[in-house]
N, CA, C and O of each residue as an XYZ file, in Angstrom:
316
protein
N     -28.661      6.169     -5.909
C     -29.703      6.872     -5.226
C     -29.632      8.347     -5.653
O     -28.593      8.999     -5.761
N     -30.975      8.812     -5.896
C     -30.354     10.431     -6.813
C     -30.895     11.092     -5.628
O     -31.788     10.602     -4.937
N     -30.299     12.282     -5.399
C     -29.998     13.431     -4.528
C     -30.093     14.861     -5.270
O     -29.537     15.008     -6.359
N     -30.839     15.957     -4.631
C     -30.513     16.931     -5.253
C     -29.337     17.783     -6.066
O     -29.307     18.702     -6.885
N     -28.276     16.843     -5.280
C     -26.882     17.575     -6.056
C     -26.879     16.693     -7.221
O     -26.613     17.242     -8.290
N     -27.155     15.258     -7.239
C     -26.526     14.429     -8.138
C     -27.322     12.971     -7.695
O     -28.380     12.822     -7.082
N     -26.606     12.210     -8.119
C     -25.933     11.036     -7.352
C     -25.393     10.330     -6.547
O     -24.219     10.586     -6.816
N     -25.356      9.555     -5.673
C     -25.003      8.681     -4.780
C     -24.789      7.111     -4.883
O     -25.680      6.308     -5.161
N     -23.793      6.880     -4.681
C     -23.613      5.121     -4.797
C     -23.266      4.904     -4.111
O     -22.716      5.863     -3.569
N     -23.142      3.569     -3.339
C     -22.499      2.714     -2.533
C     -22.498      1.445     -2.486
O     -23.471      0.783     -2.848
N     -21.342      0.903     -2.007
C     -21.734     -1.124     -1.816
C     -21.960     -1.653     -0.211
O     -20.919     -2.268      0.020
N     -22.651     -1.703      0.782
C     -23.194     -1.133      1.902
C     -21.886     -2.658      1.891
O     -20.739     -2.233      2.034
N     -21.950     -3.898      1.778
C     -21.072     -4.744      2.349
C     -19.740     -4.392      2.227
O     -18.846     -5.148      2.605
N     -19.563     -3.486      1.812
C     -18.140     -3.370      1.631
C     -17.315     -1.642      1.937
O     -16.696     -0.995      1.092
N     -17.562     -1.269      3.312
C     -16.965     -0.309      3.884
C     -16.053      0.330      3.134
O     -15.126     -0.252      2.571
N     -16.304      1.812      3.075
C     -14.909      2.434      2.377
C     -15.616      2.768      0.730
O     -15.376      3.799      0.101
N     -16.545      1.609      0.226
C     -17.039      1.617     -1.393
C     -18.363      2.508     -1.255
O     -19.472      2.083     -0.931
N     -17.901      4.299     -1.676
C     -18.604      5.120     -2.046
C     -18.480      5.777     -2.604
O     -17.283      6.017     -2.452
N     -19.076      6.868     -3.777
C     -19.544      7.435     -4.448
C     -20.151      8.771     -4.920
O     -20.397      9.405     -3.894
N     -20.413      9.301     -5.723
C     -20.809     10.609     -6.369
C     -20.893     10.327     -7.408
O     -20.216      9.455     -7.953
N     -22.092     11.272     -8.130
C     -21.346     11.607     -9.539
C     -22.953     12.936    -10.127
O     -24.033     13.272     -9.641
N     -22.261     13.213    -11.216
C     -23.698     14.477    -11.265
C     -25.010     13.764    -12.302
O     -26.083     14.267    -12.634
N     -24.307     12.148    -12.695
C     -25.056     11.692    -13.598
C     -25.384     10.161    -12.744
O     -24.684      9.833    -11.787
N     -26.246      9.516    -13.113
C     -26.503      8.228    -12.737
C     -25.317      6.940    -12.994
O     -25.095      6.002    -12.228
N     -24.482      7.301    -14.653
C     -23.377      6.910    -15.360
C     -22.090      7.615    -14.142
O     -21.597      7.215    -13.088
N     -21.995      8.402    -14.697
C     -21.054      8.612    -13.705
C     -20.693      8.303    -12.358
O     -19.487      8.276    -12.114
N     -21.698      8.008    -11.208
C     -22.045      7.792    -10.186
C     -21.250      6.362    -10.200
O     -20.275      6.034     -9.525
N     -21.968      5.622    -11.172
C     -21.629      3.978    -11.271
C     -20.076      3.760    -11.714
O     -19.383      2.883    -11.198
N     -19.691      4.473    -12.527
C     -17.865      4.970    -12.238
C     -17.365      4.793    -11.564
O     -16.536      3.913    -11.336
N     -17.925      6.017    -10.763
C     -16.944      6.353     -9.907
C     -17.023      5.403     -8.852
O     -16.048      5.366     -8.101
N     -18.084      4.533     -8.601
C     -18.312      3.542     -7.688
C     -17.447      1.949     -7.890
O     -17.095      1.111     -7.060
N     -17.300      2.025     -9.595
C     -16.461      1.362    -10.019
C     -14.834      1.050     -9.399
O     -14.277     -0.008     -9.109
N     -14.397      2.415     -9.349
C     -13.135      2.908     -9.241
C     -13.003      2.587     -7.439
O     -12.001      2.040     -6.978
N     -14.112      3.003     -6.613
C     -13.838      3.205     -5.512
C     -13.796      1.425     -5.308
O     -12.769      0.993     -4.784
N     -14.305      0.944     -5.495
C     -14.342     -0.704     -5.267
C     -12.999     -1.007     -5.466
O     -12.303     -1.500     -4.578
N     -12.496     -0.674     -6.863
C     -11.138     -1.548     -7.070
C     -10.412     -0.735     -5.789
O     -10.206     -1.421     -4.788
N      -9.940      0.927     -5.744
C      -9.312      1.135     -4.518
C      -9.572      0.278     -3.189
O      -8.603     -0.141     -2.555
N     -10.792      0.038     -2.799
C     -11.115     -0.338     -1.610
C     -10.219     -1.925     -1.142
O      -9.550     -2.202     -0.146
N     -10.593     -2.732     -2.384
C     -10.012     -3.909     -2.559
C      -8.967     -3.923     -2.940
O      -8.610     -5.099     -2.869
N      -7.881     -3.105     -3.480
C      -6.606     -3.097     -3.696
C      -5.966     -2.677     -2.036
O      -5.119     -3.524     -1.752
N      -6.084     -1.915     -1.198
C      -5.962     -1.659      0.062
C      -6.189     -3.013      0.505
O      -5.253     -3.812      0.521
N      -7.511     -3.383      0.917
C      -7.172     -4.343      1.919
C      -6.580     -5.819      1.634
O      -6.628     -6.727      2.464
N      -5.839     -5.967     -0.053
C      -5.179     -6.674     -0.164
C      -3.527     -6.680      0.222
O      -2.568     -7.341      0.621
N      -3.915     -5.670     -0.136
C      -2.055     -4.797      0.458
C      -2.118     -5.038      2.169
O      -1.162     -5.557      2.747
N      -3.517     -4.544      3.000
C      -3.031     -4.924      3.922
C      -2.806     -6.707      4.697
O      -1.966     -7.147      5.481
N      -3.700     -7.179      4.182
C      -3.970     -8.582      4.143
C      -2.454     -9.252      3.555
O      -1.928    -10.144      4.220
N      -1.948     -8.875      2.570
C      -0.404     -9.229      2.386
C       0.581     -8.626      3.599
O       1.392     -9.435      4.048
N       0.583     -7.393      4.119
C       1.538     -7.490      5.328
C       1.362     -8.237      6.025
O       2.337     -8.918      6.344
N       0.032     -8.534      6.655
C      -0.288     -9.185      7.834
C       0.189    -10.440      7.717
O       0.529    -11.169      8.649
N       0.212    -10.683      6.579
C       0.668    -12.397      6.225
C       1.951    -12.111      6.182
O       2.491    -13.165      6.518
N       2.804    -11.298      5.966
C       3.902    -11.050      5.986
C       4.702    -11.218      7.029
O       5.771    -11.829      7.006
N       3.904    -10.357      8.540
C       4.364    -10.831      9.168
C       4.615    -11.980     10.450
O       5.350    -12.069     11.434
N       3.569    -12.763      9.818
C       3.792    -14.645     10.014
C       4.582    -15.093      9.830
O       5.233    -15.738     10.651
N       4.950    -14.864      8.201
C       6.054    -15.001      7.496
C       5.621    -16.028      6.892
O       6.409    -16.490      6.067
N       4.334    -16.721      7.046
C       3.439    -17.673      6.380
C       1.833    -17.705      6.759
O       1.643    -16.693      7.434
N       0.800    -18.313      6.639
C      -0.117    -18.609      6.988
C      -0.304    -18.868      7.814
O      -0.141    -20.084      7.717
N      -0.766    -18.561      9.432
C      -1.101    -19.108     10.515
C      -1.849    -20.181     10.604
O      -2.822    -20.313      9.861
N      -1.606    -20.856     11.270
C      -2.984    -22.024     11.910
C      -3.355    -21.926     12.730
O      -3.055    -20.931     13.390
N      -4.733    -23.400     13.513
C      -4.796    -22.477     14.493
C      -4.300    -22.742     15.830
O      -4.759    -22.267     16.868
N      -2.881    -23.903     15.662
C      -1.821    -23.940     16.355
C      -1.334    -22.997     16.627
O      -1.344    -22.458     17.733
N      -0.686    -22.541     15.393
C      -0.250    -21.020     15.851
C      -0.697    -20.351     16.759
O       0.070    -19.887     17.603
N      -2.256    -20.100     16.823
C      -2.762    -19.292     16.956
C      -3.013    -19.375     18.491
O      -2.804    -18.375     19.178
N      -3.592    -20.900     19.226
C      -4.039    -21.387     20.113
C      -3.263    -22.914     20.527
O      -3.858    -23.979     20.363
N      -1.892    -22.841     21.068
C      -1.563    -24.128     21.138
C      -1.940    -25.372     21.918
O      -2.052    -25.302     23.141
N      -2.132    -26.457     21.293
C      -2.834    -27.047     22.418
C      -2.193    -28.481     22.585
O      -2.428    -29.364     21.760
N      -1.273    -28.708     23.816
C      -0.653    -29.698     24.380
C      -1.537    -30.848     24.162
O      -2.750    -30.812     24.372
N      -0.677    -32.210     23.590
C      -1.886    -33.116     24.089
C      -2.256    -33.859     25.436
O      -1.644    -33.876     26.504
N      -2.881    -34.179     25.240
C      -3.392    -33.875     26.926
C      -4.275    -33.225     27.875
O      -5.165    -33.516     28.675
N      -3.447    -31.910     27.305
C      -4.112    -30.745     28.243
C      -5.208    -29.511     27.444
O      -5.355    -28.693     26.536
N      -5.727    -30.121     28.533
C      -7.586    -29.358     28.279
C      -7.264    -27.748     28.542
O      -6.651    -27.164     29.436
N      -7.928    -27.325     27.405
C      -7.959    -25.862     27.062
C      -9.081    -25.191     26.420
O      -9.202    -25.482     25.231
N     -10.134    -24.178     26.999
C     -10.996    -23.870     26.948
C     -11.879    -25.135     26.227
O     -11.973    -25.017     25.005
N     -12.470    -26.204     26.758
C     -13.157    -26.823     27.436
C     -12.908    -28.075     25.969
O     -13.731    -28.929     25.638
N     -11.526    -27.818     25.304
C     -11.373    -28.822     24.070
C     -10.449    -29.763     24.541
O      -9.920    -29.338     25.568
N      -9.963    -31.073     24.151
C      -9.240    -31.719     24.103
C      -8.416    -32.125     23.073
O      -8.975    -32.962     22.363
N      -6.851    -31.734     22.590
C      -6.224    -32.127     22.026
C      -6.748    -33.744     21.689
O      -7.572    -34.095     22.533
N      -6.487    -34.715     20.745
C      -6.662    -36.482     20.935
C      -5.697    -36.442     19.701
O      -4.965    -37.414     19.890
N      -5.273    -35.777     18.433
C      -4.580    -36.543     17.708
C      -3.199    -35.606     17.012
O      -3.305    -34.468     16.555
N      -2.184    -36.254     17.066
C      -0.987    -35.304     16.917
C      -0.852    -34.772     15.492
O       0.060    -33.996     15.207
């Protein structure tokens, strides 16, 4: 998007991925660059978080559910 100073980029789905530049080329660069940062971060954080599971959750983990016993309005039926 050109602007009196320059340039402007962004990737609107993807928070954090923005931009400058004084050329249209440049702009797309630097938009380049900000993507890989953006996505190198939330892989790093996405690896702690899994980290500290210490594996992949399920959604046992997450929500255990006795069989038997009715829990928000589901029924366990197979082990």
């Amino acid at each position: 998007m050109q602007v009196p100073e320059g340039y402007i980029a962004f990737v609107e789905e993807l928070p954090g991925a923005n931009s400058q530049g004084d050329t249209l080329e440049e702009a797309r660069e630097n938009l380049r660059e900000a993507v890989a940062l953006v996505l190198e971060a939330n892989r790093e954080l996405a690896e702690k978080s899994l980290a500290a599971f210490g594996s992949l959750p399920t959604v046992g983990d997450l929500w255990p559910l006795d069989r038997g016993t009715k829990r928000s309005g589901m029924w366990k039926t197979s082990g």
